[in-house]
C-alpha positions as CSV (number, residue, x, y, z in Angstrom):
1,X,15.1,12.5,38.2
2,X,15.4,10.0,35.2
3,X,11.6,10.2,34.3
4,X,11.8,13.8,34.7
5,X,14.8,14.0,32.6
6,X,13.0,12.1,29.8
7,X,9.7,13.5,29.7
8,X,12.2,17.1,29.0
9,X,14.0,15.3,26.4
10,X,10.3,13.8,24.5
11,X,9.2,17.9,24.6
12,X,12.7,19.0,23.6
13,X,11.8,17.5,19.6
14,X,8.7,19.2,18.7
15,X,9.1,18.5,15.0
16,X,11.2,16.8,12.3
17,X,13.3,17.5,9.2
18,X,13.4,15.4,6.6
19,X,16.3,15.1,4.5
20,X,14.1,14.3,1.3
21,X,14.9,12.3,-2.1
22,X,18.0,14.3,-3.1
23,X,19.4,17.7,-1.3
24,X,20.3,18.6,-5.0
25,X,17.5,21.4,-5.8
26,X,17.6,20.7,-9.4
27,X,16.9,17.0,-9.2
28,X,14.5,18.2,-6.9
29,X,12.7,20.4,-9.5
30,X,12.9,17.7,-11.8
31,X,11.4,15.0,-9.2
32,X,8.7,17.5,-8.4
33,X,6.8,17.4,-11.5
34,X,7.5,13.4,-12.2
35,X,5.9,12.6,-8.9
36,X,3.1,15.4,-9.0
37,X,2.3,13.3,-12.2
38,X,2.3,10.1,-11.0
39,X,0.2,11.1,-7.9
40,X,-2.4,13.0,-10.7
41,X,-2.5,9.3,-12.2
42,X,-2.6,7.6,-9.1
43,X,-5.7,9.2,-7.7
44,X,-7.5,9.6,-11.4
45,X,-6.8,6.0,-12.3
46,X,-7.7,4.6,-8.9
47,X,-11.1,6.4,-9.1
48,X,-12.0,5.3,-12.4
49,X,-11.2,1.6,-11.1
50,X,-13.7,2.5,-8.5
51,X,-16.3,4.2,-10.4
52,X,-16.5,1.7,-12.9
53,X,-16.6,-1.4,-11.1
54,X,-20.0,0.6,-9.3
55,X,-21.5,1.3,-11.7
56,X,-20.7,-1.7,-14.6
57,X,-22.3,-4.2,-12.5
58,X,-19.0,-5.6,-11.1
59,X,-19.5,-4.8,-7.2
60,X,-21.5,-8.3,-7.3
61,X,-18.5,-10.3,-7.9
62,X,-16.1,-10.7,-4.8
63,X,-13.0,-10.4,-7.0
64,X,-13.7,-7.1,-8.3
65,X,-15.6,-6.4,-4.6
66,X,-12.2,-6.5,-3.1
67,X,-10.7,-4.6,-6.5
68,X,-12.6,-2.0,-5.6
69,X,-11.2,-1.4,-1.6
70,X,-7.8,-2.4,-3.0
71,X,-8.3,1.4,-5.2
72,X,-9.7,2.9,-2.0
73,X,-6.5,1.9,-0.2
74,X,-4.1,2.8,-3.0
75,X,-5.3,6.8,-3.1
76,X,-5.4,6.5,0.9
77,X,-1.5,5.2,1.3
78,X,-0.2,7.7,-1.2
79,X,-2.1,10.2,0.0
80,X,-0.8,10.0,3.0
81,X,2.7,10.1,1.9
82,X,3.0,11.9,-1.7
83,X,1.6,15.1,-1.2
84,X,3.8,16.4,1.8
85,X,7.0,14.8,-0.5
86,X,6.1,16.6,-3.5
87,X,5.7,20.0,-1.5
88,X,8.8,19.4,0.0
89,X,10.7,19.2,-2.6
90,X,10.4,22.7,-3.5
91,X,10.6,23.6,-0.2
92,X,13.9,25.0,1.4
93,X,12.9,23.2,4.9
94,X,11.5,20.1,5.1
95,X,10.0,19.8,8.7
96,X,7.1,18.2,9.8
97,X,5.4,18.3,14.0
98,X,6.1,15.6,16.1
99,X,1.9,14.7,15.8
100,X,1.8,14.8,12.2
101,X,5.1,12.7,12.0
102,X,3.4,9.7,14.5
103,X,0.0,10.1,12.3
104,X,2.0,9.5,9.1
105,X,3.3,7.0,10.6
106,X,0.3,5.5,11.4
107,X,-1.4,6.1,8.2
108,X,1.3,4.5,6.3
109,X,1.1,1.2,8.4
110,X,-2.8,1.1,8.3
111,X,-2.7,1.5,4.6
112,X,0.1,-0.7,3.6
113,X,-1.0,-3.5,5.8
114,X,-4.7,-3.2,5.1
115,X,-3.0,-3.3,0.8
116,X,-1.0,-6.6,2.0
117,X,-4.1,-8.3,3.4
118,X,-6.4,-7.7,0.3
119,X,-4.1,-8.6,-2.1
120,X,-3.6,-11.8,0.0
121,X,-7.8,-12.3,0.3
122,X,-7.3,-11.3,-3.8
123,X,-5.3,-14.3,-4.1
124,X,-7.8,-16.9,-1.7
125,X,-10.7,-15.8,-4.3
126,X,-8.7,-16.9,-7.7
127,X,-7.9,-20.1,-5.9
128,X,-11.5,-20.8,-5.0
129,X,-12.8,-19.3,-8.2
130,X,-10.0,-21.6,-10.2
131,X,-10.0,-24.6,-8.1
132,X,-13.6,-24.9,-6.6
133,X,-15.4,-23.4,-9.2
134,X,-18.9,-25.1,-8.3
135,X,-18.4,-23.6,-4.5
136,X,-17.2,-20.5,-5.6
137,X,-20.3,-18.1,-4.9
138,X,-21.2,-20.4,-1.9
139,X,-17.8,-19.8,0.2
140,X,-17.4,-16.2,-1.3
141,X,-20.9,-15.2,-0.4
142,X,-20.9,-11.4,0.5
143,X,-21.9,-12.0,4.1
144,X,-18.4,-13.4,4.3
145,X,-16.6,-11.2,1.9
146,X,-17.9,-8.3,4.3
147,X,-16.7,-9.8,6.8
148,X,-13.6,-10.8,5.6
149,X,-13.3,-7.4,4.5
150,X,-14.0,-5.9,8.3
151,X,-11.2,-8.3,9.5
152,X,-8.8,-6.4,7.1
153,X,-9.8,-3.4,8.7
154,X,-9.1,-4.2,12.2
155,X,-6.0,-6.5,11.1
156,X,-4.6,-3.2,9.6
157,X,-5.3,-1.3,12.4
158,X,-4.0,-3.4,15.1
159,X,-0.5,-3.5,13.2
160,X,0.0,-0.1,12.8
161,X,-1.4,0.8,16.8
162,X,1.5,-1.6,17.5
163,X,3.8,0.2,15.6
164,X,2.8,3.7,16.6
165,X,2.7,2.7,20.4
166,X,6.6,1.5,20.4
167,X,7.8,4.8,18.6
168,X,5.9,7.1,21.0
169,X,6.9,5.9,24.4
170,X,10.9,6.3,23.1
171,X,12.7,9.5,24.4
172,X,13.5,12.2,21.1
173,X,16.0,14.8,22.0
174,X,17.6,15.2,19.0
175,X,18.7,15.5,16.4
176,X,15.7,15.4,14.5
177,X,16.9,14.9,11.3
178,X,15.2,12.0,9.7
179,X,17.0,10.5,6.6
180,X,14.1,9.7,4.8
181,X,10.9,11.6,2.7
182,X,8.8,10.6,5.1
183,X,8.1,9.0,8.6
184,X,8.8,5.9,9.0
185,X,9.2,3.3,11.7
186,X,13.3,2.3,11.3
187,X,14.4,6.2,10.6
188,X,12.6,7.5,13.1
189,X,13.8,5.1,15.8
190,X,17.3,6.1,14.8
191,X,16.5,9.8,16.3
192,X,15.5,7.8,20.1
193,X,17.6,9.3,23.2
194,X,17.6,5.4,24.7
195,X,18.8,1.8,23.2
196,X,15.9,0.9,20.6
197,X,17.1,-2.8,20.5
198,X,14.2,-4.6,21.6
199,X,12.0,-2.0,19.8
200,X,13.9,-2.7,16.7
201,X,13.1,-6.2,17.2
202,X,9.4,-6.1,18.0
203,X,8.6,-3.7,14.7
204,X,10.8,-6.1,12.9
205,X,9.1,-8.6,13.9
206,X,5.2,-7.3,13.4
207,X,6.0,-5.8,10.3
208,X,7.9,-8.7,9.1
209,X,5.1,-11.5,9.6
210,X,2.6,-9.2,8.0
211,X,5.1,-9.2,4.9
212,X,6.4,-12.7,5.1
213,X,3.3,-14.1,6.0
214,X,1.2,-12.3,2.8
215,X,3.7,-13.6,0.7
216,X,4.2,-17.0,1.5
217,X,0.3,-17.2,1.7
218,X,0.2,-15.6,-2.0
219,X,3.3,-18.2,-2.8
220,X,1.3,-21.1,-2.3
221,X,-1.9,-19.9,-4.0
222,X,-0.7,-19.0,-7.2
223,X,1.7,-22.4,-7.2
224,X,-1.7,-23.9,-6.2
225,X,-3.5,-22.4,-8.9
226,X,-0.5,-22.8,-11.8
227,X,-0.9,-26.6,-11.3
228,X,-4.2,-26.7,-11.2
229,X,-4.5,-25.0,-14.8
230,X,-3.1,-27.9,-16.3
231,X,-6.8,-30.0,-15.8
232,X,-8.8,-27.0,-17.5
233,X,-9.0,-25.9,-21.2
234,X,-7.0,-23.9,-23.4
235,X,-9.8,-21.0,-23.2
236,X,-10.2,-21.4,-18.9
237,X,-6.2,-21.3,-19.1
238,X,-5.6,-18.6,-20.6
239,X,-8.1,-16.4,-18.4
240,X,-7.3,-17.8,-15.5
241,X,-3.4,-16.5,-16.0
242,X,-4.3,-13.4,-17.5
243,X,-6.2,-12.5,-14.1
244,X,-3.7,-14.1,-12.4
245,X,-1.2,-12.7,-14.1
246,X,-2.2,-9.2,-13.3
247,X,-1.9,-10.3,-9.8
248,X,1.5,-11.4,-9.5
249,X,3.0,-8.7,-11.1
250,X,1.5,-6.5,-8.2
251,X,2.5,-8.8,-5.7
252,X,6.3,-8.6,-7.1
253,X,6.5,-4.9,-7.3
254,X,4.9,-4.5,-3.7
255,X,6.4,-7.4,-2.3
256,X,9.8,-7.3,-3.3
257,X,10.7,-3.6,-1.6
258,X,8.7,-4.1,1.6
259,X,9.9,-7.5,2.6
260,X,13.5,-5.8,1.9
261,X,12.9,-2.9,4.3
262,X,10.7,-4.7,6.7
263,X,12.7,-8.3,7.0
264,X,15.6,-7.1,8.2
265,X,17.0,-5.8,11.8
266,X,16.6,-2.5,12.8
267,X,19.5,-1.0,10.6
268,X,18.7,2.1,7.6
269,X,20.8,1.7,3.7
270,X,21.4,5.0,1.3
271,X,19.1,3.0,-0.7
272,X,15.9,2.4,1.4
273,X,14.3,5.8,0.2
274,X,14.5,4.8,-3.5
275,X,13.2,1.2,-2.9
276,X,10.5,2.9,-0.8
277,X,9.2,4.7,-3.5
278,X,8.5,1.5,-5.1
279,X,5.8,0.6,-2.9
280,X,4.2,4.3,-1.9
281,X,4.2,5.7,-5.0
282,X,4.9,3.2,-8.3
283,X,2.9,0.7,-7.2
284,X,-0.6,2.2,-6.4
285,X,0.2,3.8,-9.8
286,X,0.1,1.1,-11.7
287,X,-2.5,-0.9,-9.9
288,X,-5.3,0.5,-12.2
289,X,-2.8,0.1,-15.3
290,X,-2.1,-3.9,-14.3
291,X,-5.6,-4.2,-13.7
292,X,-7.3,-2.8,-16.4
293,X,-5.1,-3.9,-19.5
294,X,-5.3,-7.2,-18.4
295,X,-9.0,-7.6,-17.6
296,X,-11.4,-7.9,-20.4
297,X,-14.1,-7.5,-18.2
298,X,-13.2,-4.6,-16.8
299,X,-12.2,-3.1,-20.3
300,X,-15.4,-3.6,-21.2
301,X,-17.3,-2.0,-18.6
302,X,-14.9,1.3,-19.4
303,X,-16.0,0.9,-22.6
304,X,-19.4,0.7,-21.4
305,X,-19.1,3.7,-19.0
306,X,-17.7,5.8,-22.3
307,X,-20.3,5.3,-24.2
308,X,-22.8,6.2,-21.5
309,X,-21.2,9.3,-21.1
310,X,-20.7,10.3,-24.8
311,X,-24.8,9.6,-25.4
312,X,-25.8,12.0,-22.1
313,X,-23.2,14.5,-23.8
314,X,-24.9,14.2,-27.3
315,X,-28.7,13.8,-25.6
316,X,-27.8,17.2,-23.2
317,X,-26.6,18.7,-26.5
């Protein structure tokens, strides 16, 4: 009778409603066209990273190799989160199925931990390229960077299988109202018909080491690298932290909000959906700002691009 009784209970919650940023329509309004902005920016910026490091003759160097996924994943994370937030806030009643709330939740895992492990590779190939200059092509050869780059893949996929897996074996029979813009692992195992301790403990725990683990890792490469700088020239120093520097900032403003919402037991704060917009929405935004103002080389193959595109203009003219 039990299993019976919860296998009525799983089909009893067919869909979710979402609570949203604010249940105050005209900060709604107001949200809507900030965040439809920021997603325009998001997608357009990230796509001119891409386009010009494949077509400036960037693609051969690993650093901008990994540049380039790191803009695939940014459009690919907000995109699976941003576009159903921003219709919601106009609409009157924010639901979503039951499917399309586990394959948000899914998508948001596989993209955020696939954006943890590149910038983490990111921060391996300015330590070789600082430290080991002389080995640098030899250890990030692009047999190795591809496969480096396939183990991000299937790293990011295992995590977020494992987080998927524990949410959809729990009991829902209501309510369904998730306090949150979108699904996510600690709001939705709030909803559960059962004791989500141990559940609690094993996301905590997965997501957790994926955060912790990125950032100790990216920690000790950059302290690594910092003393390092010391032994090369005024000239290597100051490229060396204005790449770098590009880095950490990203690292901080990704960083920060998901070890605060992932490090912790399986408990929910007022605050959580304003932190979380850190890392699903500012931060993929201003990837291709950080990046770009702080890389000549990258400037310069924008500039490059421009001027390719102003000559076919004036030639098709």
């Amino acid at each position: 009778m039990a299993s019976r009784s919860y296998s009525i209970a799983v089909n009893n919650v067919t869909e979710f409603i979402f609570l949203g940023l604010s249940q105050n329509p005209e900060v709604e309004e107001v949200c809507f066209v900030v965040f439809s902005f920021f997603y325009i920016v998001i997608v357009l910026g990230n796509l001119l990273i891409m386009l010009t490091v494949c077509t400036g003759n960037l693609f051969k160097s690993p650093m901008y190799f990994f540049l380039n996924f790191l803009s695939f994943v940014d459009i690919c994370y907000s995109s699976a989160i941003a576009p159903k937030m921003i219709i919601d806030l106009l609409a009157k009643k924010k639901t979503i199925s039951y499917v399309g709330c586990m394959l948000q939740l899914f998508a948001s895992h596989f993209f955020g931990c696939t954006e943890i492990f590149i910038l983490t590779v990111m921060a391996y190939d300015r330590y070789v390229a600082i430290c080991k200059p002389l080995h640098y092509m030899t250890i990030m050869d692009r047999d190795r960077c591809n496969k480096i780059l396939l183990g991000i893949w299937v790293g990011g996929f295992f995590h977020s299988v494992m987080q998927v897996a524990m949410v959809v074996q729990l009991p829902f029979c209501g309510p369904n109202e998730i306090d949150h813009y979108f699904c996510d692992v600690h709001p939705v195992l709030k909803l559960a018909c059962t004791d989500t301790y141990i559940v609690g403990i094993v996301v905590t725990s997965n997501s957790g080491t994926v955060a912790l683990g990125g950032f100790v890792i990216l920690l000790i490469s950059y302290t690594v690298i910092l003393v390092s700088l010391r032994k090369q020239s005024a000239e290597g120093r100051r490229k060396a932290l204005s790449t770098c520097g590009s880095h950490i900032a990203v690292v901080i403003i990704f960083f920060g909000p998901c070890t605060f919402m992932y490090m912790r037991p399986d408990t929910t704060f007022s605050e959580d959906k304003m932190v979380a917009v850190f890392y699903t929405i500012i931060t993929p935004m201003l990837n291709p700002l950080i990046y770009t103002l702080r890389n000549a080389e990258v400037k310069n193959a924008m500039r490059k691009l421009w001027a390719r595109k102003v000559s076919w203009q004036t030639t098709g003219k």
